[in-house]
C-alpha positions in Angstrom: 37.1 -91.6 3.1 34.9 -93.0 -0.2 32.1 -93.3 2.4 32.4 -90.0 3.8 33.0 -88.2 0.8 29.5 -90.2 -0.9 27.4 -88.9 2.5 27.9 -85.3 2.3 27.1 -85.4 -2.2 23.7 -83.6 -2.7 24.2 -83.7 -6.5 21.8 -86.5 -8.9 24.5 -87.9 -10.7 24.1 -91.5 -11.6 26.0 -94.2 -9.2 28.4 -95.6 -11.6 29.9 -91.9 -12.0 29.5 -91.5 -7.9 31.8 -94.3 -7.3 34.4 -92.9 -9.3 34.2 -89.7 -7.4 37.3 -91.3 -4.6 40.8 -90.7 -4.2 41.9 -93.8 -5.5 44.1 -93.9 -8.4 42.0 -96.4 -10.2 38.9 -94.4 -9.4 41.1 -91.1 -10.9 42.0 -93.6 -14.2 38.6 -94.8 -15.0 37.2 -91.5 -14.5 39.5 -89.4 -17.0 39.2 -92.3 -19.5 34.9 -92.1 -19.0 35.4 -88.5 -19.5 35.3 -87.7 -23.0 32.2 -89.6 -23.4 30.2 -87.5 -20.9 27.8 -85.1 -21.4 28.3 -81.2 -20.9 25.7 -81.3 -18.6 27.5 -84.8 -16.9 30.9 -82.6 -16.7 29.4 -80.0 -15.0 27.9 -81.8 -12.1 31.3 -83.8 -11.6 33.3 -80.3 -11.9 30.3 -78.8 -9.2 30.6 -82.0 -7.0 34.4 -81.4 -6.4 33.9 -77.6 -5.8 31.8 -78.5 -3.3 33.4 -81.6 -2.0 36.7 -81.8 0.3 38.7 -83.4 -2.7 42.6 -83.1 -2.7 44.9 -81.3 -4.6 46.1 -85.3 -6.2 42.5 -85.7 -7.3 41.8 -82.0 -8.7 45.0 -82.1 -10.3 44.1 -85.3 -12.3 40.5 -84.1 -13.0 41.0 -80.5 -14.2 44.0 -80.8 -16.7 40.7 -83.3 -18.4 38.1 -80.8 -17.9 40.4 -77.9 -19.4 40.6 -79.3 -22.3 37.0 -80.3 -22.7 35.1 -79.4 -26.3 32.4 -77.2 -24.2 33.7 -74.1 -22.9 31.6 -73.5 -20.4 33.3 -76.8 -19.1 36.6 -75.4 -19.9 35.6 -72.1 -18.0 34.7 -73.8 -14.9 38.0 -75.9 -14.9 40.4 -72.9 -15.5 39.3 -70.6 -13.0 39.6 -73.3 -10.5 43.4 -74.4 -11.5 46.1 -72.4 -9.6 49.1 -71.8 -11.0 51.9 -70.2 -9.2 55.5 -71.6 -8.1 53.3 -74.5 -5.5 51.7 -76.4 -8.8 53.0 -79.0 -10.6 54.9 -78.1 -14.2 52.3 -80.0 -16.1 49.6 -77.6 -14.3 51.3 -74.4 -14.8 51.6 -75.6 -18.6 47.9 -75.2 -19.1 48.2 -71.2 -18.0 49.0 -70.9 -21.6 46.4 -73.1 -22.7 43.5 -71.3 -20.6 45.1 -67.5 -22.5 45.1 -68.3 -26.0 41.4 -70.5 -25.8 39.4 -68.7 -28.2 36.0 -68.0 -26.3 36.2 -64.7 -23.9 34.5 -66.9 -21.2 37.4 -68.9 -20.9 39.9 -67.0 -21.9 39.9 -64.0 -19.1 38.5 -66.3 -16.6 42.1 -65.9 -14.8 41.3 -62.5 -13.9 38.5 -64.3 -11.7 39.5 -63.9 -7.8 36.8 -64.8 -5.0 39.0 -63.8 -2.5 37.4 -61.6 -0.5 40.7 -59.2 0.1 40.9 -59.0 -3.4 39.3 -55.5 -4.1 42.1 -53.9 -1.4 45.2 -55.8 -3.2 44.0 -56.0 -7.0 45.6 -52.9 -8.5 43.4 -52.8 -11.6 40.5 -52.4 -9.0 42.3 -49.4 -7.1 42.7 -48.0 -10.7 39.9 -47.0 -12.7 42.5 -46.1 -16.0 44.2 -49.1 -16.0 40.6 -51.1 -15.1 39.5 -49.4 -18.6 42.9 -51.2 -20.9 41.3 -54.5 -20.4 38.8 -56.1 -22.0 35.0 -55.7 -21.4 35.3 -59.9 -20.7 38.4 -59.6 -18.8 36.3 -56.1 -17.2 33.3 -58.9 -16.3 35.8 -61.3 -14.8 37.0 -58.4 -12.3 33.7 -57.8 -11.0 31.8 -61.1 -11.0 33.2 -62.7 -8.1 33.5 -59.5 -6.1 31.0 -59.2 -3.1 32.9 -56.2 -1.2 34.8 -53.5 -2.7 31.7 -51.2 -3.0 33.7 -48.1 -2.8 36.4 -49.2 -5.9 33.7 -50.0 -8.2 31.9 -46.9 -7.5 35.5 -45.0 -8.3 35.6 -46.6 -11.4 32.1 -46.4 -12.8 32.8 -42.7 -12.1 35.7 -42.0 -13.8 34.2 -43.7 -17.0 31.4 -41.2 -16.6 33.8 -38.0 -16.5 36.5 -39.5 -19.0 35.1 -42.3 -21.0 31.2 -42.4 -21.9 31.0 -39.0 -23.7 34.1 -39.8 -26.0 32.4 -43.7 -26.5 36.2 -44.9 -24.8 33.0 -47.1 -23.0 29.6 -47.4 -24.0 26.4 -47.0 -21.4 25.8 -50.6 -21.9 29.3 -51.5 -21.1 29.1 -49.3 -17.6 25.4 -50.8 -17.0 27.1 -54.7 -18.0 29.4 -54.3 -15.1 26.6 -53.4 -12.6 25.0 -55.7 -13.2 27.7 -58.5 -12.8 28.8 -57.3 -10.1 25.2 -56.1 -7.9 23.0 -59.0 -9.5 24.5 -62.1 -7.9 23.8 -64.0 -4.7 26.3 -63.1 -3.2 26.4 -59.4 -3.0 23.2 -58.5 -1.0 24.3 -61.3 2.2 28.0 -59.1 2.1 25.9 -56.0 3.0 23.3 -56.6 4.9 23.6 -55.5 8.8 25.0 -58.4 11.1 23.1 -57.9 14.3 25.8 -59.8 16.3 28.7 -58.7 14.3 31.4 -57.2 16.8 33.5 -56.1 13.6 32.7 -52.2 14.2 35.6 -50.9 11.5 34.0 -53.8 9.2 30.3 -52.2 9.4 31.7 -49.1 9.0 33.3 -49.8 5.6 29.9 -51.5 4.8 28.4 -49.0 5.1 30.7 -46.5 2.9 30.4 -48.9 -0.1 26.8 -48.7 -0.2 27.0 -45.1 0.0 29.1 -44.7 -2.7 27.2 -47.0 -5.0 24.4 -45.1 -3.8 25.7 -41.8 -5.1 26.6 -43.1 -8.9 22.6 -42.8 -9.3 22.1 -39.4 -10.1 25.3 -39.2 -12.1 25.2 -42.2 -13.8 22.8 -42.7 -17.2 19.5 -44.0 -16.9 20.0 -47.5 -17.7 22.9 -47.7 -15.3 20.4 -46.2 -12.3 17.9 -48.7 -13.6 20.4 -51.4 -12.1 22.0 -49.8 -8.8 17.8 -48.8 -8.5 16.4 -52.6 -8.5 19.8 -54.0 -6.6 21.4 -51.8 -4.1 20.2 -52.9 -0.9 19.0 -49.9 1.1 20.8 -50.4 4.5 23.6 -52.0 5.2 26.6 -51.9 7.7 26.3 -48.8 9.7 24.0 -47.1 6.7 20.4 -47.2 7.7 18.6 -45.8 4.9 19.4 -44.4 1.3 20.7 -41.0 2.0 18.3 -38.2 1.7 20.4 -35.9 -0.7 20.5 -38.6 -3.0 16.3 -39.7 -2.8 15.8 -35.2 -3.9 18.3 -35.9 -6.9 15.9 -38.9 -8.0 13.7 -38.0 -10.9 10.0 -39.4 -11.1 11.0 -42.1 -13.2 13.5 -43.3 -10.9 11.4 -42.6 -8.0 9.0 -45.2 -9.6 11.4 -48.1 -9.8 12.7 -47.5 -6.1 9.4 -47.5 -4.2 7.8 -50.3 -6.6 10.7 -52.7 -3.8 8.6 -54.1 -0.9 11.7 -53.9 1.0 12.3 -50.3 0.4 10.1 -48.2 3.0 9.8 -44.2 3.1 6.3 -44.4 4.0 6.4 -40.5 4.9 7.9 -40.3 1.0 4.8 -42.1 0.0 1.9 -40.3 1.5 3.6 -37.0 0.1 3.4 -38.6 -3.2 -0.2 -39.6 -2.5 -1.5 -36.6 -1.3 0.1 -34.7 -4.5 -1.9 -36.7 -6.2 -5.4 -36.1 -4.5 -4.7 -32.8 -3.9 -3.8 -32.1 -7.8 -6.2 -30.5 -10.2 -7.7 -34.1 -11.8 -8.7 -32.3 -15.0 -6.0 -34.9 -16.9 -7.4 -33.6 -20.1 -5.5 -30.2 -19.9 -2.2 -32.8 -18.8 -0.2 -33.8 -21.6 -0.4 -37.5 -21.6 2.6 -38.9 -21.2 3.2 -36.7 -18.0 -0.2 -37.7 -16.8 0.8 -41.6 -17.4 4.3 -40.9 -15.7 2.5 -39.1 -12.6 0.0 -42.7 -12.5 3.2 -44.9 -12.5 5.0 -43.3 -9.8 1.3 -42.8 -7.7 1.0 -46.5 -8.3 5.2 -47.6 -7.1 4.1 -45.3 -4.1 1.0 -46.8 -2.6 2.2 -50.3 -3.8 4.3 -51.0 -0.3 4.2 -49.7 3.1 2.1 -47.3 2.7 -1.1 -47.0 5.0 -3.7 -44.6 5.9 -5.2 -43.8 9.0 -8.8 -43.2 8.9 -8.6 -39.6 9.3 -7.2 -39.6 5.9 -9.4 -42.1 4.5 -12.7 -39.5 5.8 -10.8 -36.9 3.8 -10.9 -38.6 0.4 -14.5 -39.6 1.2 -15.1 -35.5 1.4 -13.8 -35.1 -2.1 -16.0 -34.4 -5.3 -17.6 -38.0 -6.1 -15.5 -38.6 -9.5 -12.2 -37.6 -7.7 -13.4 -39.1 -4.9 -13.9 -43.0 -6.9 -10.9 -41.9 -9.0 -9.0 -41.4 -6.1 -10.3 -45.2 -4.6 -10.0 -46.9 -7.8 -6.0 -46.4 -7.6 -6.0 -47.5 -4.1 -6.9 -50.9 -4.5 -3.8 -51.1 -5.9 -2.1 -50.8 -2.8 -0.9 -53.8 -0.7 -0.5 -52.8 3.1 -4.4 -50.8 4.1 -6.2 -52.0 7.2 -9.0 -54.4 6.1 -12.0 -52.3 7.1 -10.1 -49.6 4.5 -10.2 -52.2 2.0 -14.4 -53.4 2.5 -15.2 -49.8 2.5 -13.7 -48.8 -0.7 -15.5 -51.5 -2.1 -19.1 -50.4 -0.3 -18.4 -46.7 -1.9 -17.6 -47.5 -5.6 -20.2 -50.1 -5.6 -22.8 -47.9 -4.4 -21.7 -45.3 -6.4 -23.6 -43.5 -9.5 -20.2 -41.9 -11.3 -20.0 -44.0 -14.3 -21.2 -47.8 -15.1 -18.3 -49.4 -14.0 -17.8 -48.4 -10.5 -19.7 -51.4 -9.5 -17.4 -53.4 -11.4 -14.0 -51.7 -10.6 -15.4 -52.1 -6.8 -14.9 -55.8 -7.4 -10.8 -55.1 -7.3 -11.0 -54.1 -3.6 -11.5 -57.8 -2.7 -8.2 -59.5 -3.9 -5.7 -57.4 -1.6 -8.3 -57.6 0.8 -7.7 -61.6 0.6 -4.2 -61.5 0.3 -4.0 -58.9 3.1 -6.1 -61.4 5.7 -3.8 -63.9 4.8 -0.7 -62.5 5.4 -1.3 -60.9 9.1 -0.9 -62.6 12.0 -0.9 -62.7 15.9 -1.7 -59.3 17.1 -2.1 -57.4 14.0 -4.6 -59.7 12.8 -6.9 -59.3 15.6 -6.6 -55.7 15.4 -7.2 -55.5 11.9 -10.6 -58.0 12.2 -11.8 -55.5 15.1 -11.2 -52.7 12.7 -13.7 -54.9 10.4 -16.6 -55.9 12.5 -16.7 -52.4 14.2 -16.9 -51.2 10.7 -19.7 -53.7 9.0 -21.6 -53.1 12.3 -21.4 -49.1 11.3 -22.8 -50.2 7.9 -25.4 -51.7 9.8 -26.7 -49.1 11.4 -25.8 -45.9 9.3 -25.1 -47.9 5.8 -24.0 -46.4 2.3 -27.2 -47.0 0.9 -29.7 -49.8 2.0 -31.9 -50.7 5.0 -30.7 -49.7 8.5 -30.5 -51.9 11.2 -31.0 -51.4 15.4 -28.2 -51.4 17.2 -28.2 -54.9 20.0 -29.2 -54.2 23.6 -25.7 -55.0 24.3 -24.4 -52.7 21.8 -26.9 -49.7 22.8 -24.7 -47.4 24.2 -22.2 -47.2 20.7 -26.0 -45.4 19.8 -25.0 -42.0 20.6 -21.8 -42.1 18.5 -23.9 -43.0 15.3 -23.4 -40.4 12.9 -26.6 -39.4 10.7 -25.8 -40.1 6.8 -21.9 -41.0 7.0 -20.8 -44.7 7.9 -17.4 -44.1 7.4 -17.6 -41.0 10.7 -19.6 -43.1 12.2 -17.3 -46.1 12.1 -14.7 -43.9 13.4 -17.2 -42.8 16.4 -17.2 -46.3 17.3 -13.6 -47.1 17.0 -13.0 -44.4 19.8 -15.9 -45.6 22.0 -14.7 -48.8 22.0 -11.4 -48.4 22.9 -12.4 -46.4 25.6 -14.3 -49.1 27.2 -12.7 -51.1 29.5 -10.7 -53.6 28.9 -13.0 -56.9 30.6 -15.9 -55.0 29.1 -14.4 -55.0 25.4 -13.7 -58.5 26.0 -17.1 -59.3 27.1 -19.0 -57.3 24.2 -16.5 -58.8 21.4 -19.0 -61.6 20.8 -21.9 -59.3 19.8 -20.4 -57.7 16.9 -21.1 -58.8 13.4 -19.6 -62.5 12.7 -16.5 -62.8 10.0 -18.2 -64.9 7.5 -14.2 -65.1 6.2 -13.1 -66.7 9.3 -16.3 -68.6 10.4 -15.1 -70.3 6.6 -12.2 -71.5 7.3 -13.1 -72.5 10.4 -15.9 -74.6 9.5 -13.7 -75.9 6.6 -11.0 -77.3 9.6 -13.7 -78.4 11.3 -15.7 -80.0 8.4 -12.2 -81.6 8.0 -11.8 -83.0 11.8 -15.6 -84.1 11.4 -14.5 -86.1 8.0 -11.4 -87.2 10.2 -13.8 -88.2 13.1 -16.1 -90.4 10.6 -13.5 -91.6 9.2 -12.2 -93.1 12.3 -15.6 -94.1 13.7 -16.3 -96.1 10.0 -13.3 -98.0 10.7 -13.8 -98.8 14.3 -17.5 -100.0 13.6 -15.7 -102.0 10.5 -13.7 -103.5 12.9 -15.8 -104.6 15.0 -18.3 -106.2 12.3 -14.8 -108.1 11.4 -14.9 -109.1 14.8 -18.4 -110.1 15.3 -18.0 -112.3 11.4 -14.5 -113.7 13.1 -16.7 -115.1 16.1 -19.7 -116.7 14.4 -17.2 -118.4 11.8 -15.2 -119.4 15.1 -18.4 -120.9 16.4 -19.2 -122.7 13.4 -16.0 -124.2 13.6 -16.2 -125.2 17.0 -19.8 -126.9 16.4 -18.7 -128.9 13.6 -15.6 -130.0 15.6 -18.0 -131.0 18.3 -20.3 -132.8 16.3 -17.7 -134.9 14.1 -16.7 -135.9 17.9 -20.0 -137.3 18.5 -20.1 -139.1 15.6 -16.9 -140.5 16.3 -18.0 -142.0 19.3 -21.4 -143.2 18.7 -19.9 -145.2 15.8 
């Protein structure tokens, strides 16, 4: 059992402590008398080792009446809430109860009120009712709620009765409401309770799932700020048989709200998004008639809204290239701070506010296109990235031929018949003229023609560098096959040499 019990311990304690980790009563002994000695941190690893470990109720037993009484209380804390006491424990262990209620620290002290079970939030009474939730203390409130992964609906009952009968007579304070959210959404357990089980055949299950994240999801509008802040960052936004944040509850969302929920990557609404963009362009841009802090709010919730999932095709790209040139660079400076355009997107806002005249910086504020570009090209894979590099080579070959500003180039023989698609004095139509000619062609011919477009200097990179590293590889190996055969060629003269002398001390032998 010592043996089996050492295999499955993933924790770094020393071995001298390890060994005493067994069922033994000597091991027990030595341990408890070691115990006083050890560190806080020590304690802890030994109390996380058995929480984790298949130890009986003899060794726990021995170990935690120790560890209760420790000088740390976080020690203490950890011991106590692991203790049962109840008419199956021991007298001595049901002796501590009253040890673990009077301990001085809070932590400690309502730790008791911890339950992991999972039932608990359908049998605990003080979770089925909010008043009698509100008599206890805020610690012994935290207790309630940190262990408790379902229950969605009961904590959603209480935080809202502290909102009608508690927060406006301070009975509770809003960081007292926004406490409990937080220990209760913020751990790592909560968001794996809620998230939708693909092969789960619990039906009724889902269901409730799916009723406590709607009711968390209503507390936003009517809880305070702070307190939306948390359910905001937390909540997942599906779950059970809930497939998306409700959308009464998105219209009761003000801006600054709005902001925190689509700054989430996981959080999509991309129809959400564009509406917020196109408010944006579509506004009058004269921000010196805006009062500022309304201007800055309306840039932080454009910039949560374009951050994630949010694309545009390249009709809507031509239209912000139609816009007054400051709007129009105004407009493109905000997007490269968006994650999830196509790549040709990306190189052309670039090309336009480096070739633009609007201000001195354009040039410079170009330069910001580049780094989602590169993060973008490294994330994509399979058959979006060889769409998306498509999308780029049909695009640098339209700035070939009809560039932003610069020299124009002919169009290949191969590629002469894109040349009735070129569109005099605007790349970005005449990219788009291309696009459509191209997937028109047929498919062996796009296959065929591929080759001629303009080379990815990106790829050809890191190609080169994989095979600049196979060539280094390949040198490598043919050094050491050419050292070994020198070895080999040095091995057989000194062999020869040997031989000679053996042959000649021979001859001298026997002429003498």
């Amino acid at each position: 059992m010592a043996k089996e019990q050492n295999k499955n311990r993933v924790s770094d304690l020393p071995k001298c402590i390890k060994d005493l980790l067994i069922e033994t009563p000597s091991a027990i002994t030595k341990l408890c008398a070691l115990w006083d000695g050890l560190t806080a941190e020590t304690q802890v690893k030994i109390l996380s080792e058995i929480k984790t470990g298949s130890y009986s109720v003899y060794f726990t037993n021995r170990i935690y009446p120790k560890a209760v009484k420790s000088k740390n209380s976080y020690v203490r804390y950890l011991a106590a809430k692991d203790l049962y006491f109840g008419e199956h424990s021991s007298d001595e262990i049901n002796a501590l109860e009253q040890l673990v209620k009077d301990d001085p620290n809070p932590l400690v002290k309502y730790s008791l009120h911890e339950d992991a079970n999972e039932l608990s939030s359908i049998f605990d009474k003080l979770l089925k009712e909010p008043k009698s939730f509100f008599k206890l203390p805020q610690e012994a409130r935290l207790a309630k709620v940190r262990v408790l992964t379902g229950g969605g609906e009961e904590i959603a009952a209480i935080i809202g009765y502290a909102i009608d009968n508690l927060l406006e007579n301070k009975k509770v304070s809003e960081q007292e409401l926004a406490d409990i959210l937080l220990d209760y959404l913020n751990k790592p357990e909560f968001r794996p309770h809620y998230e939708k089980d693909s092969y789960s055949y619990d039906g009724y299950g889902e269901y409730l799932r799916g009723k406590d994240l709607g009711a968390l999801w209503g507390l936003v509008s009517k809880v305070p700020k702070s307190c939306s802040y948390v359910l905001i960052k937390y909540l997942p936004a599906s779950g059970g048989l809930s497939h998306d944040i409700p959308k009464n509850i998105i219209d009761k969302l003000d801006d600054w709200q709005l902001e925190h929920l689509l700054d989430r990557d996981d959080i999509g609404f991309a129809d959400l998004r564009k509406k917020i963009f196109w408010e944006y362009v579509d506004s009058n841009q004269e921000k010196a008639e805006e009062d500022e802090d309304e201007s800055w709010g309306k840039s932080m919730l454009l910039g949560a809204a374009i951050s994630h999932n949010f694309q545009l095709s390249y009709d809507d790209f031509a239209k912000i290239l139609s816009k007054p040139e400051k709007q129009k660079i105004e407009i493109l400076n905000e997007l490269t701070n968006a994650n999830d355009l196509e790549l040709c997107i990306y190189e052309a806002i670039h090309d336009v506010m480096f070739n633009s005249n609007v201000d001195m910086f354009s040039w410079e504020h170009a330069e910001f296109a580049k780094y989602p570009f590169e993060r973008k090209l490294k994330k994509i894979k399979d058959y979006q990235l060889k769409k998306e590099l498509l999308g780029l080579r049909l695009y640098r070959l339209a700035n070939q031929v009809m560039p932003w500003k610069g020299k124009r180039y002919e169009l290949t023989e191969k590629l002469e018949f894109l040349k009735e698609y070129v569109v005099e004095g605007d790349t970005w139509k005449t990219f788009m003229a291309f696009s459509n000619a191209w997937q028109n062609q047929r498919v062996f011919s796009k296959n065929n023609l591929e080759k001629y477009l303009p080379i990815m200097d990106e790829i050809e990179e890191e190609s080169e560098s994989l095979e600049d590293e196979n060539t280094i590889s390949n040198d490598e190996k043919t050094m050491s096959i050419l050292e070994l055969s020198s070895l080999k060629a040095e091995i057989g003269k000194i062999k020869f040499l040997i031989y000679a002398v053996i042959v000649l001390i021979i001859i001298l032998l026997i002429i003498s």
